[in-house]
MARKEDREN-425810 format. One record per atom (N, C-alpha, C, O): x, y, z. Coordinates in steps of 0.001 Angstrom, whole numbers, padded with zeros to 6 digits, always signed. Example, Ala and Ser with C-alpha at 12.3 -4.5 7.8 and 13.67 -1.06 7.14 Angstrom:
MARKEDREN-425810
+013190-005690+007800/+012300-004500+007800/+013200-003300+007800/+014236-003319+008465/+012850-002250+007080/+013670-001060+007140/+012900+000030+007870/+013409+001138+008039/
***
This chain:
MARKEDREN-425810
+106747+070601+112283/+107084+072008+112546/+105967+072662+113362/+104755+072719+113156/+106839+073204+114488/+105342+074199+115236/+104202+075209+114626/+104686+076089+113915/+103385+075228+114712/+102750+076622+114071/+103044+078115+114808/+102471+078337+115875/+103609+078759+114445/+104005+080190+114455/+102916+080937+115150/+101753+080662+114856/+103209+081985+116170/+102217+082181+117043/+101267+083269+115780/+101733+083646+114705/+100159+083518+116206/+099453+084829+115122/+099626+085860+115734/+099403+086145+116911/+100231+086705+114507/+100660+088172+115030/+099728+088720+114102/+099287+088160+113098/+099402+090130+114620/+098247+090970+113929/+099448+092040+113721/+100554+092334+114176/+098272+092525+112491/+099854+094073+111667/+098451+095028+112107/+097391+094582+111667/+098375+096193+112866/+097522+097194+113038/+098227+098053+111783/+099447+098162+111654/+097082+098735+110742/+097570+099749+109980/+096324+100894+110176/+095143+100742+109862/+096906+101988+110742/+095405+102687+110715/+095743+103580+109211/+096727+103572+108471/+095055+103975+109186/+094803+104781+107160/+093838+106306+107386/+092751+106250+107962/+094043+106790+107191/+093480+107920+106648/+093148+108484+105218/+093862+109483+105130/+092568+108380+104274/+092744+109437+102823/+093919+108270+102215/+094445+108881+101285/+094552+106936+102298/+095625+106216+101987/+095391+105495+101265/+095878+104367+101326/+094515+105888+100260/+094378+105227+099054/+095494+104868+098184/+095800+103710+097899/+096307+106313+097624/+097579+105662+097024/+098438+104528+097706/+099145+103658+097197/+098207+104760+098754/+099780+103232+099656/+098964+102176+100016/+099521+101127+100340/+097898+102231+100024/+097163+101003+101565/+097453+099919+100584/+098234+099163+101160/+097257+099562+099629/+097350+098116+098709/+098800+097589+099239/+098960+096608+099965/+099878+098485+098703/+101288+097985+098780/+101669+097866+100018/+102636+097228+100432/+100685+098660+100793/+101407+098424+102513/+101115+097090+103027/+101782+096266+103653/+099485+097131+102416/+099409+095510+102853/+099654+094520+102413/+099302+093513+103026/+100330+094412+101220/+101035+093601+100327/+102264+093147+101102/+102518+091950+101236/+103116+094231+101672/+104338+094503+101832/+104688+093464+103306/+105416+092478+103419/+103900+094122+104218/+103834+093783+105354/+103291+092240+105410/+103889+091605+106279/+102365+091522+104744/+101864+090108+104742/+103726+089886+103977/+104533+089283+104685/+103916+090100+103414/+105211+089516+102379/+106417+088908+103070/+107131+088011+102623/+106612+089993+105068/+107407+089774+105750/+107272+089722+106790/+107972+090112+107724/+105939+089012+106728/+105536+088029+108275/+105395+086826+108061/+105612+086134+107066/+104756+086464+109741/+104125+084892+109421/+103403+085009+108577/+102979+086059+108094/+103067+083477+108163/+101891+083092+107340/+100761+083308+107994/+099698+083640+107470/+101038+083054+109615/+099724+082628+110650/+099628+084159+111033/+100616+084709+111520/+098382+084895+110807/+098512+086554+110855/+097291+087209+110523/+096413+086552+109962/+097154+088127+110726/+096106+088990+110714/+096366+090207+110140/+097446+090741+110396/+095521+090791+109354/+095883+092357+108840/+094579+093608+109618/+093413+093563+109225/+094887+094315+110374/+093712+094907+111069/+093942+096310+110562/+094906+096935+111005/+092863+097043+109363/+093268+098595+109005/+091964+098845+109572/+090846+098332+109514/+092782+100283+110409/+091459+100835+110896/+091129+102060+110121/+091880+102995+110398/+090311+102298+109316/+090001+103506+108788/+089306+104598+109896/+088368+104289+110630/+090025+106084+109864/+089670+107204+110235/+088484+108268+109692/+088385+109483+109859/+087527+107201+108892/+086962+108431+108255/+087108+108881+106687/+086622+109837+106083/+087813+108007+106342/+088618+108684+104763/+087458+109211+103981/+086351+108704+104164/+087590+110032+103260/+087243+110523+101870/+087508+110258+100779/+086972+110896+099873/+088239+109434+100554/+088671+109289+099218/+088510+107922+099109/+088043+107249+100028/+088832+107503+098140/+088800+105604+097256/+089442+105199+098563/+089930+104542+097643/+089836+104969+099475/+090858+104262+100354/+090053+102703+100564/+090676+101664+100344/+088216+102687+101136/+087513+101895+101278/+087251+101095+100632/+087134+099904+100922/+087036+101881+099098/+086697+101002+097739/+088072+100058+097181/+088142+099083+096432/+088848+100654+097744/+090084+099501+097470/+090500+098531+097726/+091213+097796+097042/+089946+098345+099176/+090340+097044+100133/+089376+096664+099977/+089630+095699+099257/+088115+096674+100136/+087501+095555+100178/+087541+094960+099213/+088011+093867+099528/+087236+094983+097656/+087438+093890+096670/+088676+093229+096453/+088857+092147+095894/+089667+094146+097053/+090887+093704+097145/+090925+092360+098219/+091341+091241+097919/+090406+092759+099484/+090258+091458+100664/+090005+090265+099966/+090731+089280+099837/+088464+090565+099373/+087899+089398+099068/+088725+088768+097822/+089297+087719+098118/+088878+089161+096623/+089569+088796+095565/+091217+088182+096105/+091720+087260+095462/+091804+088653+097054/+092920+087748+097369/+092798+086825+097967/+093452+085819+097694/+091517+086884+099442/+091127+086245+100510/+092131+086486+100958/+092698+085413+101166/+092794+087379+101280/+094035+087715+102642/+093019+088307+103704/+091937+088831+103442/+093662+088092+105131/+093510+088114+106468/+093509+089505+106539/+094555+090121+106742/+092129+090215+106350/+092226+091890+106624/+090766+092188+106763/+089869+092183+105921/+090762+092478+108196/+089471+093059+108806/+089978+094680+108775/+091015+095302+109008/+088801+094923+108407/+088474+096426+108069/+087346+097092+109406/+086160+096818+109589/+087935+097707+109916/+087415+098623+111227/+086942+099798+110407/+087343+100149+109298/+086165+100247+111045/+085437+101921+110678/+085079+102312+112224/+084457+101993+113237/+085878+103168+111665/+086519+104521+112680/+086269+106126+112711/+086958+106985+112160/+085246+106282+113403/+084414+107467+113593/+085863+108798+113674/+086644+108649+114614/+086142+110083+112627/+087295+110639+112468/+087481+110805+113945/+086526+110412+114615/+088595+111348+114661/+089264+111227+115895/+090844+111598+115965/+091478+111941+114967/+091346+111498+117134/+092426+111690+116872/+093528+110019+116734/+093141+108852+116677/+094951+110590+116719/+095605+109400+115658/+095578+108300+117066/+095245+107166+116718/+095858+108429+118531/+096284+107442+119263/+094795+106866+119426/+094756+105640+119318/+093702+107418+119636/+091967+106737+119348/+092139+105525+118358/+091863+104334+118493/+092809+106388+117095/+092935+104816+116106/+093430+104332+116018/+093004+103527+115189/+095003+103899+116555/+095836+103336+117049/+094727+102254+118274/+094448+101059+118182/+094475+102879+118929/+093963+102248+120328/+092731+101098+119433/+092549+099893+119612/+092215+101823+118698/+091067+101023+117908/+091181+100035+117338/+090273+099260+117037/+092932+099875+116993/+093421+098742+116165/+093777+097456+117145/+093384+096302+116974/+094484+097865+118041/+094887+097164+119035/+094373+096607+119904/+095042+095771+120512/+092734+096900+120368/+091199+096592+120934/+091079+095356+120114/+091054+094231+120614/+090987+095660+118519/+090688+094495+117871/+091664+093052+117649/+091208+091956+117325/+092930+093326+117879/+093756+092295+117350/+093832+091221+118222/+093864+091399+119440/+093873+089801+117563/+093760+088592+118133/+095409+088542+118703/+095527+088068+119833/+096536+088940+118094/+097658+087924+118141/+098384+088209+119526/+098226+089115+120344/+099411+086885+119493/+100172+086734+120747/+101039+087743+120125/+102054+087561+120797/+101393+088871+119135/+102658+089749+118945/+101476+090656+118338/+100547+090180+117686/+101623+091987+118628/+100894+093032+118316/+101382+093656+116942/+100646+093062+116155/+102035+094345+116315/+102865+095043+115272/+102017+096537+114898/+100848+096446+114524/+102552+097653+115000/+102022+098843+114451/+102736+099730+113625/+103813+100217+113971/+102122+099991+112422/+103091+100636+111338/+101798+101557+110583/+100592+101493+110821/+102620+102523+109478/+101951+103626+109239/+101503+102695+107945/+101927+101627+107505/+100562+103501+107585/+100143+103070+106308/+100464+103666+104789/+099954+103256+103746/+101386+104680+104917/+101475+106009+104185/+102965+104746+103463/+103068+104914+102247/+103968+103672+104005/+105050+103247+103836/+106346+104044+103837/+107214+104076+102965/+106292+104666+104976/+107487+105518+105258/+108421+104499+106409/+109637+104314+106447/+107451+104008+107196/+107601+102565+107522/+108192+101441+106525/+107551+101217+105498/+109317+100761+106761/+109178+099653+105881/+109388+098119+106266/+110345+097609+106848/+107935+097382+105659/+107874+096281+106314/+109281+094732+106265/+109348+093637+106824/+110055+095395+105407/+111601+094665+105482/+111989+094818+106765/+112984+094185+107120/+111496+095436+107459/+112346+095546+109158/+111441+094522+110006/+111740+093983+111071/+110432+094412+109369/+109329+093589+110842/+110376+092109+110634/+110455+091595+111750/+111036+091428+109789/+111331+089820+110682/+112211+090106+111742/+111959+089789+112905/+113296+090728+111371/+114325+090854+112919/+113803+091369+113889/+114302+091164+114996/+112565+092246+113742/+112345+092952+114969/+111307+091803+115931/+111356+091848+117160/+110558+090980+115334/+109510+089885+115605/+110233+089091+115903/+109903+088396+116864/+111639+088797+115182/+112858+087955+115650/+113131+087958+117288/+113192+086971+118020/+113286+089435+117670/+113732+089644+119142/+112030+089565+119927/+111984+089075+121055/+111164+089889+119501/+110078+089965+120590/+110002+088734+120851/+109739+088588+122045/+110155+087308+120048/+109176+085805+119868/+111238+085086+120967/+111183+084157+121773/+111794+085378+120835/+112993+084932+121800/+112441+085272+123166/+113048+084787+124121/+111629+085854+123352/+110848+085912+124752/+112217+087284+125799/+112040+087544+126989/+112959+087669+125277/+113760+089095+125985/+112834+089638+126332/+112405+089572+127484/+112223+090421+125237/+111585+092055+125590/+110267+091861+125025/+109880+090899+124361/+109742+092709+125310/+107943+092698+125412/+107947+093805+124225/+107229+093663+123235/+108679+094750+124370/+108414+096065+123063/+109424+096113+122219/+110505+096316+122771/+109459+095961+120719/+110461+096188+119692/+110141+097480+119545/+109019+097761+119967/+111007+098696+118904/+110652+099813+118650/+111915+100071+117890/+113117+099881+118074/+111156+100579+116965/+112525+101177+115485/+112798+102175+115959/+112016+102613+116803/+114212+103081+115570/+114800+104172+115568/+115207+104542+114260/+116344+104254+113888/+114289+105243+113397/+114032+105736+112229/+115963+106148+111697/+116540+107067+112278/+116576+105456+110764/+117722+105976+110028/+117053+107206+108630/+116041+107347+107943/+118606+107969+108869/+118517+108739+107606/+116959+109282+107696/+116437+108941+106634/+116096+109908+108426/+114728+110298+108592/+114160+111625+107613/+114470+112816+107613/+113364+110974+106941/+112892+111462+105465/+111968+112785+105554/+111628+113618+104714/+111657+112592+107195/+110637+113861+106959/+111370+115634+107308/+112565+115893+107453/+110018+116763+107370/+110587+118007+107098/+111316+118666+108148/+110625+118697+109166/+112191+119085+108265/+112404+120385+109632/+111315+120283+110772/+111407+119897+111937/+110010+120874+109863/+109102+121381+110970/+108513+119546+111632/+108044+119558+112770/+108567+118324+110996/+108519+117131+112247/+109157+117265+112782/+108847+117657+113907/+111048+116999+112363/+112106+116637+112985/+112623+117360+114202/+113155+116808+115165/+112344+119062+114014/+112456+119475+115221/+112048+119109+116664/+112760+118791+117617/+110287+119282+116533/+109726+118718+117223/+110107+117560+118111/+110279+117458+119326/+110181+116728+117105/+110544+115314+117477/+111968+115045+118153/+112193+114377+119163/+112871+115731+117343/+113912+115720+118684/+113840+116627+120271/+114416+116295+121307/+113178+117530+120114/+112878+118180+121259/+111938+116967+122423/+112520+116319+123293/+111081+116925+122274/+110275+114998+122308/+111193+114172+122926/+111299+113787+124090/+111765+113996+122034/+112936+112467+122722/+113730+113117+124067/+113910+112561+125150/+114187+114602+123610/+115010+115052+124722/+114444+114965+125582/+114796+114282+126543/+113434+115592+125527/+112457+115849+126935/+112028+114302+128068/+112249+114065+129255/+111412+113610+127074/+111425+111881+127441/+112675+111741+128187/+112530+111746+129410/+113673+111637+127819/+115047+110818+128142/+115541+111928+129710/+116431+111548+130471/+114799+113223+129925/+115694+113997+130371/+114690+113615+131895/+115120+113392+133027/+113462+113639+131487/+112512+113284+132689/+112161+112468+133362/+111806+112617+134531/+112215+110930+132429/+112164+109580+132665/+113166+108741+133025/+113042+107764+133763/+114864+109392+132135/+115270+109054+132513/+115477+107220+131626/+116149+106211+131840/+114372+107703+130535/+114711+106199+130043/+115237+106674+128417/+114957+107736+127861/+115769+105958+128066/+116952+106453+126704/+116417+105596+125677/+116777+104487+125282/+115356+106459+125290/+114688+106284+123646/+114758+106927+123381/+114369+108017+123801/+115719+106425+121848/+116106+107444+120610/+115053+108182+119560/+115288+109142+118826/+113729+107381+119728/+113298+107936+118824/+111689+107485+119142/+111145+106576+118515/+111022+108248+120199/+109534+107793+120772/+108623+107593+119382/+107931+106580+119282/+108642+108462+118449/+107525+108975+117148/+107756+108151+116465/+107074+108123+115441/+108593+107286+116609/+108227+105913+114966/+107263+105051+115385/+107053+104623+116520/+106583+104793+114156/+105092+104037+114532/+106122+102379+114441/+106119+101695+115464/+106742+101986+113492/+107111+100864+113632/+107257+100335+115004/+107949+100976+115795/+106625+099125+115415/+106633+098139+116687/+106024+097410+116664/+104921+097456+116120/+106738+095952+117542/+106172+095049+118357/+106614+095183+119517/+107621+095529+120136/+104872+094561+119740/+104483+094583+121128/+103848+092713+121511/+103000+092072+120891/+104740+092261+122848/+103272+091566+123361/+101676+091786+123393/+101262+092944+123452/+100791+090740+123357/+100018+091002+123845/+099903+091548+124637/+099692+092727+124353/+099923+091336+125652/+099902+091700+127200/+099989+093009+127210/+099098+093729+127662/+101148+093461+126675/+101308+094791+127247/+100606+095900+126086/+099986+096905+126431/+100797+095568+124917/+099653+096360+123759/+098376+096164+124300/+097767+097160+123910/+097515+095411+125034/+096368+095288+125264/+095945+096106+126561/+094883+096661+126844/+097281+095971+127327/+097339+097081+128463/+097166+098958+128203/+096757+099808+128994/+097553+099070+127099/+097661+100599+126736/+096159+100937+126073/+095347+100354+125355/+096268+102108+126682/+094997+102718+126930/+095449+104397+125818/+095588+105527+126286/+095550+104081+124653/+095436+105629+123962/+093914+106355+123488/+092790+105934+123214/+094935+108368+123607/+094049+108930+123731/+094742+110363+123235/+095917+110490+123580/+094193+111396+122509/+095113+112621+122839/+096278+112022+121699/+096143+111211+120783/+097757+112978+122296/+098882+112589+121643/+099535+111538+122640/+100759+111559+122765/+098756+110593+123377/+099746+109429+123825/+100261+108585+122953/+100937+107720+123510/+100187+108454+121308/+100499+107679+120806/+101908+108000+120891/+102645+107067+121208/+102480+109236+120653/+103762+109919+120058/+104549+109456+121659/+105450+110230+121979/+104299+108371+122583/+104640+108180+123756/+104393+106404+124610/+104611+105894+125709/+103874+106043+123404/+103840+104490+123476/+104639+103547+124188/+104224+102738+125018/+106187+103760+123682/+106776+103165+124840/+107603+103953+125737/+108698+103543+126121/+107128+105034+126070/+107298+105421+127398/+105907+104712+128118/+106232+104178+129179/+104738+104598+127879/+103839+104061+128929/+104170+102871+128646/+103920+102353+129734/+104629+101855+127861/+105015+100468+128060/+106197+100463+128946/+106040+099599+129809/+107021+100924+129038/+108083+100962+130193/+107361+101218+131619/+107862+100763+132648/+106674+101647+131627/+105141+102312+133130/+105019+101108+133689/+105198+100858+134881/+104497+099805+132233/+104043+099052+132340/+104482+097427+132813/+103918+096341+132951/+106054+098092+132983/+107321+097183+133393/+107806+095926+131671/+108260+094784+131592/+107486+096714+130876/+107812+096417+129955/+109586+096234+129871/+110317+096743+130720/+110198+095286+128505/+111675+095076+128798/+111437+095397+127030/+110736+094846+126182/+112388+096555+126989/+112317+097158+125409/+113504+097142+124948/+114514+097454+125580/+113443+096731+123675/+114694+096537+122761/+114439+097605+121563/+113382+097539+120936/+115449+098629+121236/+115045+099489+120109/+116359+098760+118735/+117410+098124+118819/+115668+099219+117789/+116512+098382+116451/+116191+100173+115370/+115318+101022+115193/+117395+099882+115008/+117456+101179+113943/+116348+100059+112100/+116320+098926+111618/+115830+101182+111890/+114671+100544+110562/+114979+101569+109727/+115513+102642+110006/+114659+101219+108840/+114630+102452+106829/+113452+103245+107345/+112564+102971+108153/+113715+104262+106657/+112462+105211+106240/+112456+105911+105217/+113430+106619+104958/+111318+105867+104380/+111187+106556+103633/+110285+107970+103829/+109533+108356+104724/+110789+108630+102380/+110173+109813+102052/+108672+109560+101675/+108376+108568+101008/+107714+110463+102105/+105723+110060+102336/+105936+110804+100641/+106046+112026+100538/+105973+109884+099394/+105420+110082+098335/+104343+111424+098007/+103825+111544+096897/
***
């Protein structure tokens, strides 16, 4: 049997002490074996630090721990993705509003060699008015200017090639715009509807 290419899971964390265990539980649970776990911490205040590391070592799971001077969210995004070894990139929240039951089909379509960017389109979307507005105003605006028809730019869930995750350069709110600059980038994107949950 071939060995499975290594895909890295970027989780950046903030204050995510309550979720970061189960996220990274979750997400190793429904990948390769051959893999990497890259959390970049923002700075936290709280237990978030003291959790993973004895946790790393006591499982020996694949999780390099970045420290991340506070900043804004696409800086740590960008910080995660600087670091990751794999031929498939993956970026998800750490909070598990994200859920890592969606990464095999979506890793399914990137590793068939189609498209370079998987990107979820959040079902049934858990969060308040004051995101959702926003966020559809966002997509409109995207689709009305570009001209390219993404349903839903703001979900962190994705894979990415190498290539082209290593190409993106975040900063500011470019994260909330990811694959609009992977399309820049002559990227071939496939979007897949994913669960979401309500942020506990």
């Amino acid at each position: 049997m071939n060995r499975l290419p290594l895909v890295s899971i970027c989780i950046p964390t903030y204050n995510g002490a309550f979720y970061i265990q189960e996220a990274i539980n979750s997400a190793i649970a429904q990948t390769y074996t051959n893999l990497e776990i890259i959390v970049s911490d923002d700075g936290s205040t709280d237990s978030t630090l003291e959790l993973i590391e004895p946790y790393r070592k006591k499982t020996k799971l694949p999780i390099i721990i970045l420290h991340h001077q506070p900043s804004d969210i696409s800086a740590n995004w960008n910080h995660c993705i600087k670091h990751a070894k794999g031929e498939y990139i993956i970026t998800m929240d750490g909070d598990l509003q994200n859920d890592p039951q969606d990464i095999p089909k979506m890793l399914e379509y990137a590793v068939s060699g189609e498209y370079d960017v998987v990107t979820g389109i959040r079902q049934k979307r858990k969060d308040s008015l004051v995101k959702k507005i926003p966020s559809k105003i966002a997509n409109f605006m995207v689709r009305r200017v570009t001209k390219l028809d993404i349903k839903d730019n703001g979900c962190a869930l994705k894979v990415f090639t190498r290539d082209i995750a290593k190409d993106l350069n975040l900063y500011g709110e470019m994260h909330r715009f990811i694959t609009l600059l992977a399309h820049l980038e002559g990227a071939q994107i496939k979007q897949v509807p994913v669960q979401h949950h309500a942020r506990n």
